[in-house]
C-alpha positions in Angstrom: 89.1 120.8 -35.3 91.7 123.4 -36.4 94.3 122.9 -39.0 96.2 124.7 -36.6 96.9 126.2 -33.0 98.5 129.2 -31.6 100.3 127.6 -28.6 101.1 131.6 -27.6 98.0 132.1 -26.6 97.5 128.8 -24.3 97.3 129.2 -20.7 99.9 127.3 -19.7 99.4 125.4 -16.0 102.2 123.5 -13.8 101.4 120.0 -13.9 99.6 119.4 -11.0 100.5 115.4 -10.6 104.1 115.9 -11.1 104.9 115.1 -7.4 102.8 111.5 -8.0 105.4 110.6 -11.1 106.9 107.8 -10.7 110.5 106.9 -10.8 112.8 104.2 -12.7 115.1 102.8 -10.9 118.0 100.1 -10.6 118.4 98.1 -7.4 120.2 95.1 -6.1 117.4 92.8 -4.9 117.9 89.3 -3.3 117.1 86.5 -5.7 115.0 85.0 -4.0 113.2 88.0 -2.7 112.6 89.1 -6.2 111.0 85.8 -7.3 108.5 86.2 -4.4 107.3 89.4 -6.0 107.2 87.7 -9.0 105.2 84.7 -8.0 102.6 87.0 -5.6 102.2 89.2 -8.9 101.2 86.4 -11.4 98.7 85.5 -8.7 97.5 88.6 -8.2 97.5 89.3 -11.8 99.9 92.2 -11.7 102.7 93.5 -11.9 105.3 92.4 -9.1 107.1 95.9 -9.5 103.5 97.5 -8.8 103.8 95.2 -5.9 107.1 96.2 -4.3 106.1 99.9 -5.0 102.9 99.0 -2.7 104.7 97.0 -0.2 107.2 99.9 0.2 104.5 102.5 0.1 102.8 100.7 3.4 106.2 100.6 4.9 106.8 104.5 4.7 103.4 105.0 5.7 103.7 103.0 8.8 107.4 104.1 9.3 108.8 101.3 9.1 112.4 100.6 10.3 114.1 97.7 9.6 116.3 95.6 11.8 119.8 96.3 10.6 122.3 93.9 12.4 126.0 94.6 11.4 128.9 91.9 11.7 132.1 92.6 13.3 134.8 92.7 11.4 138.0 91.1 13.5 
């Protein structure tokens, strides 16, 4: 191994995974929805963030829309 390396002469290459990087993010998640991630990940024996990212992966995939029923306001 060198002591040393020229980076000038490296052949520099975009990163070729950069559109598979994932994101951090902050959402507002039902209690009780979050602890059912939580349990289905210790039995599984991951992580329940790993989990929503699947479960949310499947629903693209499978364009999912959900059922979104407003209130009236009177």
């Amino acid at each position: 191994m060198k002591k040393s390396y020229d980076l000038k002469k490296l052949d520099w290459k975009p990163n070729p995974y950069v559109k598979k990087l994932k994101k951090s993010i902050a959402i507002r998640i039902d209690q009780d929805v979050l602890e059912y991630f939580q349990k289905l990940g210790e039995k599984s024996d991951m992580p329940y963030q790993t989990l929503v990212n699947l479960f949310l992966r499947s629903c693209k995939e499978g364009e999912f829309k959900p059922k979104i029923k407003w209130s009236k306001l009177s």
